[in-house]
Residue frames relative to the residue before (quaternion, step in Angstrom):
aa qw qx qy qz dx dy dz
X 1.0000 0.0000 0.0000 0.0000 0.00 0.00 0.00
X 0.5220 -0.6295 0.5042 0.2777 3.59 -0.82 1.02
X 0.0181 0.7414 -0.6644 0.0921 4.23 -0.70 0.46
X 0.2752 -0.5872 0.7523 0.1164 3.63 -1.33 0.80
X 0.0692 -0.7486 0.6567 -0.0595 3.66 -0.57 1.45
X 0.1652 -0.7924 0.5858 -0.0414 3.26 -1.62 1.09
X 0.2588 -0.7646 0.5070 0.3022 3.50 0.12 1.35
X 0.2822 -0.7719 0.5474 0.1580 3.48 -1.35 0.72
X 0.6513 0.2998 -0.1284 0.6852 3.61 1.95 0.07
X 0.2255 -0.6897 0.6710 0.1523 3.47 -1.10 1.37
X 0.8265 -0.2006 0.0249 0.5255 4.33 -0.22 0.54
X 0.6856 -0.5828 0.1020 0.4242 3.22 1.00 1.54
X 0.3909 0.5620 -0.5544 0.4732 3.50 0.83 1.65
X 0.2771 -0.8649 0.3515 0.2271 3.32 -0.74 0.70
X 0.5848 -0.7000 0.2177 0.3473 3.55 -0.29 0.99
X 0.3415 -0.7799 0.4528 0.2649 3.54 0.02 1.21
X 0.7542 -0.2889 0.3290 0.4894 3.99 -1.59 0.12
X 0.7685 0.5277 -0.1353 0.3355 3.16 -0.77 0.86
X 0.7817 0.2595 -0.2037 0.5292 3.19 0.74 -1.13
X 0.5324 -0.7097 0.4173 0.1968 2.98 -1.18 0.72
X 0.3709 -0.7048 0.4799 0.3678 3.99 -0.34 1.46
X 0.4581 -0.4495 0.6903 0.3339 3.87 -1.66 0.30
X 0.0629 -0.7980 0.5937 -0.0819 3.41 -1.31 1.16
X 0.0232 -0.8442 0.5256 -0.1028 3.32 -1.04 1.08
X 0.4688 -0.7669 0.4318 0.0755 3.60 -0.98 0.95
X 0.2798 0.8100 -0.4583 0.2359 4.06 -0.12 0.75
X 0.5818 -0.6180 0.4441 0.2872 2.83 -1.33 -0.20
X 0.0174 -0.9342 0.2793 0.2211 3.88 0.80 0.53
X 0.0141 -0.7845 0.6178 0.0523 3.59 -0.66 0.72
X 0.2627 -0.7202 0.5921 0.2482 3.46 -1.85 0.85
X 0.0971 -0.8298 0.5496 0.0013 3.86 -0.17 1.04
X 0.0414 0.6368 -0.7528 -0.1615 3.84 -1.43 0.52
X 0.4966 -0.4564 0.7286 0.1196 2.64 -1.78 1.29
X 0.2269 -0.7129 0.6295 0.2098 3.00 -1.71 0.56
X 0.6774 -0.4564 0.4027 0.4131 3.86 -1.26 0.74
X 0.5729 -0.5689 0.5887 -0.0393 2.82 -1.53 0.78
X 0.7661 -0.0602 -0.0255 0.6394 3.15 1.37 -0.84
X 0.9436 -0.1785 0.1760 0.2163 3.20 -1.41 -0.11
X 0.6381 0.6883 0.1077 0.3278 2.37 0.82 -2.44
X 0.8742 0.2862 0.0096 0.3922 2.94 0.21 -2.50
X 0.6411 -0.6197 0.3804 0.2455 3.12 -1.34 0.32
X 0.2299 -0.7456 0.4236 0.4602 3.63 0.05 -0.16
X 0.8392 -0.4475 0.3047 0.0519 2.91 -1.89 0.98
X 0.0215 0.7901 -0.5907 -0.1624 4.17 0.34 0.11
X 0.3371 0.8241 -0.4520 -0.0540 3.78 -1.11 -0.04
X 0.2853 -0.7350 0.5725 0.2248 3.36 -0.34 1.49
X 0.1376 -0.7191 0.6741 0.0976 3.76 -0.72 1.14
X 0.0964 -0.7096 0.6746 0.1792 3.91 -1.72 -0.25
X 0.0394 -0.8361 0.5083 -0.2023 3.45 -0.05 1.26
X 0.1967 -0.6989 0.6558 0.2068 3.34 -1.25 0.46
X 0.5679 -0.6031 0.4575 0.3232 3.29 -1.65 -0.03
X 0.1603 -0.7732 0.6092 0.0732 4.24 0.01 0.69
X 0.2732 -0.7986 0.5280 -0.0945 3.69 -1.21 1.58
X 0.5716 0.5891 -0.2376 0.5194 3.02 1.68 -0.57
X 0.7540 0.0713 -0.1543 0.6345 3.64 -0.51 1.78
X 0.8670 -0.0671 0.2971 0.3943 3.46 0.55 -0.55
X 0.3004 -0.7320 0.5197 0.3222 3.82 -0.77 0.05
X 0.3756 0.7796 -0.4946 0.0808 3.64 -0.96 1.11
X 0.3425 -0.7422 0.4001 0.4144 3.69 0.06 0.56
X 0.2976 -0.6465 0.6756 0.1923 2.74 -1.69 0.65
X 0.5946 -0.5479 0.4255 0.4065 3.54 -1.49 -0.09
X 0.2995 -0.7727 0.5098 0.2311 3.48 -1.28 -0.11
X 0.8023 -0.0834 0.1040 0.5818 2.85 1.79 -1.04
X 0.4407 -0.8115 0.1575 0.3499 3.42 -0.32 1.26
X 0.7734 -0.5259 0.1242 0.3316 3.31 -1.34 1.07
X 0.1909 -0.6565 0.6585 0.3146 3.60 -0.93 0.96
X 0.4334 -0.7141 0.5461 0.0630 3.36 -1.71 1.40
X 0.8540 0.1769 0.0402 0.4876 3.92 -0.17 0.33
X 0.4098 0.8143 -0.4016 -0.0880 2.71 1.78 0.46
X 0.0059 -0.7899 0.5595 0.2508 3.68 -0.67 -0.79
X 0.7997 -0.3584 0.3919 0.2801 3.23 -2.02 1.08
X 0.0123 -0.6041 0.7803 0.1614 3.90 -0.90 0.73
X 0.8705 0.0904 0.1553 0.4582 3.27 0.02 -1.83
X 0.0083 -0.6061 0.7676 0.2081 3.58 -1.56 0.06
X 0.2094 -0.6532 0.6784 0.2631 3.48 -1.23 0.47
X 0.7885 -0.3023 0.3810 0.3764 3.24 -2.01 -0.39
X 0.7921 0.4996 -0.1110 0.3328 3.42 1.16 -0.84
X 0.6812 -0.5347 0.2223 0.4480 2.94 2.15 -0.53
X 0.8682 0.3580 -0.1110 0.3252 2.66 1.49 -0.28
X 0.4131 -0.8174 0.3941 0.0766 2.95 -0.51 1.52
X 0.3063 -0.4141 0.8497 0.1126 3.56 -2.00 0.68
X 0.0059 0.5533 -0.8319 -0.0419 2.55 -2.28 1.52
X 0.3272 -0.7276 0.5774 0.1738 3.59 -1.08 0.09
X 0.3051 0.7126 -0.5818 0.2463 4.00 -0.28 0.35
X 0.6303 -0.4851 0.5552 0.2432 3.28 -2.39 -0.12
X 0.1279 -0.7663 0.6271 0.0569 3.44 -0.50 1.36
X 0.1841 -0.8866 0.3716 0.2048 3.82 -0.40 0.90
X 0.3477 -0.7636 0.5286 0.1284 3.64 -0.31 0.67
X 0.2266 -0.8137 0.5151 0.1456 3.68 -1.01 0.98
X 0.2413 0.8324 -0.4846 0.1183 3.91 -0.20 -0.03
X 0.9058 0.1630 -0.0996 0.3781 3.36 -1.35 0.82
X 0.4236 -0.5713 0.3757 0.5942 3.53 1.82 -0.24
X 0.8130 0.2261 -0.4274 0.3246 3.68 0.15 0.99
X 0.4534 -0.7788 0.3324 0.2783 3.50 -0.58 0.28
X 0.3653 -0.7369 0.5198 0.2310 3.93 -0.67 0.83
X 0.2035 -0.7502 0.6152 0.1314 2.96 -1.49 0.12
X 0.3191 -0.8469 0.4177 -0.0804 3.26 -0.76 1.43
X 0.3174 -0.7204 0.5668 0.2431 3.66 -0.56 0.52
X 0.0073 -0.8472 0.5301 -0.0347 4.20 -0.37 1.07
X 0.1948 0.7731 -0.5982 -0.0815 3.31 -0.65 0.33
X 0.3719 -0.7591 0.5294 0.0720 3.37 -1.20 1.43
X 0.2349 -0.6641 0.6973 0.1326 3.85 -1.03 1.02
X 0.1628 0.8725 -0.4571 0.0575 3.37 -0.80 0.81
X 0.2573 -0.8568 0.4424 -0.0634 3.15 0.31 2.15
X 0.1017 -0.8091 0.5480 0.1863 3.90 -0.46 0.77
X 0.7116 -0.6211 0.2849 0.1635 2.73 -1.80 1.17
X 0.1282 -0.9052 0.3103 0.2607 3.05 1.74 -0.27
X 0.7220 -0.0831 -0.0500 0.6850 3.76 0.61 1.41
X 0.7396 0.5217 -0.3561 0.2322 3.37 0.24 -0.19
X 0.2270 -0.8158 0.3523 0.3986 3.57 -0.04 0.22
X 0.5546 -0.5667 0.4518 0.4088 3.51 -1.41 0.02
X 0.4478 -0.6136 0.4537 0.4661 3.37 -0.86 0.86
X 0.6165 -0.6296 0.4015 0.2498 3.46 -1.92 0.61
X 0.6557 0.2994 -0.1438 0.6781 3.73 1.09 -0.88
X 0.1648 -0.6692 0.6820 -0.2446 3.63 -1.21 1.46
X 0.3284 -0.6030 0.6478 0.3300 3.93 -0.91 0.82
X 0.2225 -0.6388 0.7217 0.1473 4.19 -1.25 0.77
X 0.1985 0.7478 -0.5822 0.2498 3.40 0.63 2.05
X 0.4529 0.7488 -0.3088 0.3726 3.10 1.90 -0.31
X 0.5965 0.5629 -0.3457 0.4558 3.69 0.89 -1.28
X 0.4126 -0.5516 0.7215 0.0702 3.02 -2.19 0.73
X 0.6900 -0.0893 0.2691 0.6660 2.89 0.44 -1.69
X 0.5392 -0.5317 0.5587 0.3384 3.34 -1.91 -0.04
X 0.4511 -0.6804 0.4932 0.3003 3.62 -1.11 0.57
X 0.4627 0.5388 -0.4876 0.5077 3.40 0.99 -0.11
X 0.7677 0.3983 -0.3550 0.3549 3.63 0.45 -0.93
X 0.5820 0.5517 -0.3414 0.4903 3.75 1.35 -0.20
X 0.5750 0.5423 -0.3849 0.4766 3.61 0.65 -0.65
């Protein structure tokens, strides 16, 4: 289902009265990857993605994965709050972040297809 998501935290601070959340348009899905090994656990991740036509059909991200997410709220209207760990690369290690996502659907409408990927930290390929 297509959703207009609003980070509610810029590197897990929460945005005081006023400022204005960064907002973005996709398609949202909650997916677990399964481990790789043994060992590990598998993987939760609400992604938001569009569909890309060019060369082919494949989604790209919009914003980087929320990790663990889980369910704050559902209103009457649809819209839901998740809450999870948005990771952040830098300096050759990687942060963790407290994220919570407002996510208002578009109800019929689609998300537009091409989006600036000003949103990304890092790739999730590079975090896995």
């Amino acid at each position: 289902m297509n959703y207009e998501v609003s980070l509610l935290r810029v590197h897990g601070r929460r945005l005081r009265p006023g400022e204005t959340p960064q907002k973005a348009s996709g398609r949202l899905t909650i997916e677990v990857e399964e481990p790789k090994h043994s060992k590990a656990l598998p993987k939760r991740a609400a992604t938001l993605w569009v569909l890309e036509r060019s060369g082919g059909d494949h989604r790209r991200g919009v914003l980087d994965p929320l990790f663990d997410p889980r369910i704050v709220s559902l209103d009457e209207d649809g819209v839901l709050t998740l809450a999870g760990i948005e990771l952040q690369a830098s300096d050759g290690s990687i942060a963790e972040h407290s994220q919570v996502w407002r996510c208002r659907p578009l109800n019929g409408r689609k998300a537009p297809r091409d989006q600036p990927a000003a949103v990304h930290s890092t790739e999730a390929s590079e975090i896995a």
